[in-house]
C-alpha positions in Angstrom: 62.9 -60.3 -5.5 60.1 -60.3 -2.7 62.4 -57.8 -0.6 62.3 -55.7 -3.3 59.1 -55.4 -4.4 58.3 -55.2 -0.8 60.6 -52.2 -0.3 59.0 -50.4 -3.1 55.3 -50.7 -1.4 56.7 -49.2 1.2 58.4 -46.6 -0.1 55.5 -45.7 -2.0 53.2 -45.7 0.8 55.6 -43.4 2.2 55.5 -41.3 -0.5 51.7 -40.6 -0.1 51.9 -39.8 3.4 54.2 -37.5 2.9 52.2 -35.9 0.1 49.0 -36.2 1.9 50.3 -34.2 5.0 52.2 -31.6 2.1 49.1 -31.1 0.3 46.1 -29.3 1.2 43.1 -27.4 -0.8 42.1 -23.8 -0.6 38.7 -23.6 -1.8 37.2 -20.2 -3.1 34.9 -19.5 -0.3 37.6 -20.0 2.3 41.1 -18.5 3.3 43.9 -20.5 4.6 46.3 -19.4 7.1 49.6 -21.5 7.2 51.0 -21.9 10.5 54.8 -22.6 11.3 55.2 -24.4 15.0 52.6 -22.0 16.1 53.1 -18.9 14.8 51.5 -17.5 11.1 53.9 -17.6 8.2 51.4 -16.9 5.3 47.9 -16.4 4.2 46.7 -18.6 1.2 43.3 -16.7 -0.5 44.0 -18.1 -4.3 41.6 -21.5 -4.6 43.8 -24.4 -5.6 46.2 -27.2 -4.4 48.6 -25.7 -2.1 52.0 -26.9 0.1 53.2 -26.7 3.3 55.8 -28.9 4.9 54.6 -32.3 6.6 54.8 -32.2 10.2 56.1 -28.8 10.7 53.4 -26.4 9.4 49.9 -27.0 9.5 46.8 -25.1 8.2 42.9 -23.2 9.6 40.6 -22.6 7.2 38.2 -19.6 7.6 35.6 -18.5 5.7 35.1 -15.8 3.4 31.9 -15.5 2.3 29.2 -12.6 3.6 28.4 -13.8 7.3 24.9 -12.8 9.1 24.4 -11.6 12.6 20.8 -12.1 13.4 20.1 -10.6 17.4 17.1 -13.0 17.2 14.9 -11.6 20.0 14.1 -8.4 19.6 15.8 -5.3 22.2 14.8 -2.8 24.6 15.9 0.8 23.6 14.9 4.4 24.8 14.5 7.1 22.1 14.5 10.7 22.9 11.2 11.1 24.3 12.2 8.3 27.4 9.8 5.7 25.7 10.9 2.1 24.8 10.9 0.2 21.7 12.1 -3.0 20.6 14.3 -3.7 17.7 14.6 -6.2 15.6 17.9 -6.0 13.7 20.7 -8.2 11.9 23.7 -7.1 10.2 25.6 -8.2 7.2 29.9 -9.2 7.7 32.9 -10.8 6.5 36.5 -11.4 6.9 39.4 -9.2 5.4 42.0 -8.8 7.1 42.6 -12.6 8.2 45.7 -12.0 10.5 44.2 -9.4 12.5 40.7 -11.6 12.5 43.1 -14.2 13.5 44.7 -11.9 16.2 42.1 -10.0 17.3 39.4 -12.9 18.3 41.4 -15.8 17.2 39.9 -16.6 14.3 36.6 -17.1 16.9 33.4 -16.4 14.5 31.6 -16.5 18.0 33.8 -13.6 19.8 33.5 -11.4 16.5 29.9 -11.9 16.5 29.7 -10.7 20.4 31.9 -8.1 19.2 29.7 -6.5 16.4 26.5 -7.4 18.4 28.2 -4.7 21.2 29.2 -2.1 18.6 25.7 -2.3 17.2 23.9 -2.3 20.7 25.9 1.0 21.6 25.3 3.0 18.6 21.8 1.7 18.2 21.3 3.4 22.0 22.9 6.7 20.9 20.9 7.2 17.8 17.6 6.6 19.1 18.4 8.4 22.3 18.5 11.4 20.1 15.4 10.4 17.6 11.7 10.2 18.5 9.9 7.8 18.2 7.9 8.5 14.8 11.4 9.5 13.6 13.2 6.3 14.6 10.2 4.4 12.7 9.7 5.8 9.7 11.1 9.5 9.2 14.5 9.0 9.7 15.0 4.7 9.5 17.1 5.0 6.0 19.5 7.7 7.9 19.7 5.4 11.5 21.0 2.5 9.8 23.8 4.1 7.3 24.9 5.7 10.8 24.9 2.5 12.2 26.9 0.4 9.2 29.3 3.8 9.4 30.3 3.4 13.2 30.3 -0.5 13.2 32.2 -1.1 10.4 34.6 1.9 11.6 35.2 -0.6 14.7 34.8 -3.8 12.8 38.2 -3.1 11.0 40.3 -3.1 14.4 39.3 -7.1 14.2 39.8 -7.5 10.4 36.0 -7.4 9.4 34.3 -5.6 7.2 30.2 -4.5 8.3 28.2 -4.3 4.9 25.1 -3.7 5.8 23.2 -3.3 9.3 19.2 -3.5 9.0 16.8 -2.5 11.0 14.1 -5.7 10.7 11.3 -4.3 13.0 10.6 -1.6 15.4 7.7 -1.7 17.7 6.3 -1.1 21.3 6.9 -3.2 24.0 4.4 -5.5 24.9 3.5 -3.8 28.4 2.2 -0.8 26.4 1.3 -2.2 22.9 -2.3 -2.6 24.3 -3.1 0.8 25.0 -1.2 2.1 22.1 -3.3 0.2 20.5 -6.9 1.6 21.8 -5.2 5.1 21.8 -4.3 4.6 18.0 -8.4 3.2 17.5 -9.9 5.7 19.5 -8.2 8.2 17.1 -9.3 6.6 14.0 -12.8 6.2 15.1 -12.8 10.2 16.2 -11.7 10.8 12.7 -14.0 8.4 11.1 -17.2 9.5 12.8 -15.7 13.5 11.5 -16.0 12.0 8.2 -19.1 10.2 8.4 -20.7 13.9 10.2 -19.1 15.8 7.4 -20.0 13.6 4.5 -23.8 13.5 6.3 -23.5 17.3 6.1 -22.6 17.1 2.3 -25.6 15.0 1.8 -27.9 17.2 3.0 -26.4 20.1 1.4 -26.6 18.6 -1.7 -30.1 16.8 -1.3 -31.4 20.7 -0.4 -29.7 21.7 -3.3 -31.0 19.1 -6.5 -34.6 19.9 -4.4 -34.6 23.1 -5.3 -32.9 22.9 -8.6 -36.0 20.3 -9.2 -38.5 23.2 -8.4 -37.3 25.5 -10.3 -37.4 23.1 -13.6 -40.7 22.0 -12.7 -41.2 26.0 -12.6 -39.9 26.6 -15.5 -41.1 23.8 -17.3 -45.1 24.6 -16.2 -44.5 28.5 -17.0 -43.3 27.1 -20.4 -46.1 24.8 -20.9 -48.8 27.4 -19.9 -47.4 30.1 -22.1 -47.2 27.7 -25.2 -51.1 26.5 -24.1 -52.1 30.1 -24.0 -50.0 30.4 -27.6 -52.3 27.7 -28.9 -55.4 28.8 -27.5 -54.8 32.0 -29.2 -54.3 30.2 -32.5 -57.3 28.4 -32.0 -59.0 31.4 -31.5 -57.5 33.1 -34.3 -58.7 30.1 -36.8 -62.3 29.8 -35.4 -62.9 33.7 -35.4 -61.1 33.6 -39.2 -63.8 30.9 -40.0 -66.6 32.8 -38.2 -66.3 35.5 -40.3 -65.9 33.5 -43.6 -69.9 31.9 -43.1 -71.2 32.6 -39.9 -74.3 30.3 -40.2 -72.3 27.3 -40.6 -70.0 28.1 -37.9 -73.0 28.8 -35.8 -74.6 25.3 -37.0 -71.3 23.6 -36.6 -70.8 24.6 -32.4 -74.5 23.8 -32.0 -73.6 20.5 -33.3 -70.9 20.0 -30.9 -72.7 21.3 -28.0 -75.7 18.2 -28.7 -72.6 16.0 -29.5 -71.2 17.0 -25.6 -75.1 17.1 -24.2 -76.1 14.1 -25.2 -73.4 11.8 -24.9 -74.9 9.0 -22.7 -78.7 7.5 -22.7 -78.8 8.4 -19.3 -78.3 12.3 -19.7 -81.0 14.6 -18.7 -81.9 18.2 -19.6 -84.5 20.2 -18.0 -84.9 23.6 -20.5 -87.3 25.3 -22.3 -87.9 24.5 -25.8 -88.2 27.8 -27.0 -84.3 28.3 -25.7 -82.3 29.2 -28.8 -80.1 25.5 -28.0 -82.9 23.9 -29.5 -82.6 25.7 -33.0 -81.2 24.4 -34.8 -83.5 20.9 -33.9 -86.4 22.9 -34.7 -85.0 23.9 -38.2 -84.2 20.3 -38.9 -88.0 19.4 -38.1 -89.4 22.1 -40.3 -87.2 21.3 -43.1 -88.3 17.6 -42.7 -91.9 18.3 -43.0 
């Protein structure tokens, strides 16, 4: 009875070797090749539990997903004008075609990323050898790196990878000449700055002169204005005291005599030397006789 039960550990334990080493797991980011005493029998790309005979074939997992190559330090190039720039750039892969991946670098992400960073690197130096320098940064960038994706992905397919993207992170000067770029590029902004500030003093003045001579004219204006509506009411004045001159003369005549003392004789401290026989004084005198 012992034996028995004994034999049937065993054979179970046999049993999950064997499954263990028939079984493997294809995940949905990978791809599986299967492998037959060293040579490829199939490719497994459908996630799930898979078999494959024990001892006999075995398995390599890849991945699938989108894969980045990043340069990290940035690259001399020469555009069209024989001046150097550095580019920062990464681009954007993945696997296809596993057997010809497999093939081509075996299955090696390292040797396909050498690979692409060559393909890159020589149609980077063709493009900008025909671009300037204002065009490689910003005229024609959107242009330079759909040329670029174009021609790497055209040789990334020979290797069973796709290019989906290359990107141009940063393009910039050297450091060698970045300084005098650099005072060239202020130099020029202060030249166009103190063009401004000239021009915009010009301006001023031009429009100071201007509001100073639109002020004298109103004032002009405004003082002929008030003069002619003075001499309008001086007339009018005129026109009422001769219209009450001629309505009683003796009491207009008594009334300006009265005005004139009024004016004379304002303050205690006023003096008059003038004969008393002067007709100013009639009207006093007429006021003393009708007293008496």
């Amino acid at each position: 009875m012992k034996t028995n039960v004994a034999n049937i550990l065993i054979g179970a334990v046999l049993v999950l070797i064997v499954l263990s080493l028939s079984l493997f797991i294809v995940d949905q980011r990978q791809t599986v090749i299967v492998f037959q005493l060293g040579e490829m029998v199939s490719v497994k790309t459908e996630p799930g539990l898979h078999f494959k005979l024990p001892l006999v074939q075995n398995v390599r997992y890849f991945d699938s997903r989108i894969l980045t190559l990043d340069t990290g330090e940035p690259e001399r190039f020469i555009t069209a004008e024989k001046k150097n720039v550095m580019v920062d750039s990464f681009v954007k892969w993945r696997i296809v075609d596993v057997k010809q991946y497999y093939i081509s670098v075996g299955g090696d992400e390292v040797r396909a990323n050498t690979r692409l960073k060559q393909t890159v690197n020589s149609s980077m130096r063709e493009e900008f050898g025909k671009r300037t320098i204002h065009e490689v940064v910003s005229g024609e960038r959107e242009e330079i790196m759909n040329v670029l994706r174009t021609k790497a992905d055209l040789d990334a397919r020979k290797i069973g990878v796709q290019v989906l993207d290359v990107r141009l992170k940063r393009v910039d000067f050297p450091s060698e000449i970045s300084d005098s770029v650099y005072r060239r590029m202020d130099a020029e902004r202060k030249r166009v700055a103190n063009e401004l500030r000239a021009s915009g003093a010009a301006d001023g003045e031009k429009i100071k002169a201007d509001a100073d001579k639109q002020r004298e004219v109103i004032l002009a204006e405004a003082y002929r204005d008030a003069q002619s509506t003075k001499g309008e009411g001086d007339a009018k004045a005129s026109s009422i005291y001769a219209a009450a001159f001629g309505r009683n003369a003796e009491f207009y005549s008594f009334y300006r005599s009265l005005e004139a003392y009024k004016q004379s004789f304002k303050n205690k401290s006023d003096v008059m030397v003038m004969d008393p026989s002067s007709a100013f004084f009639k009207y006093l005198k007429s006021s003393g006789k009708a007293g008496k």
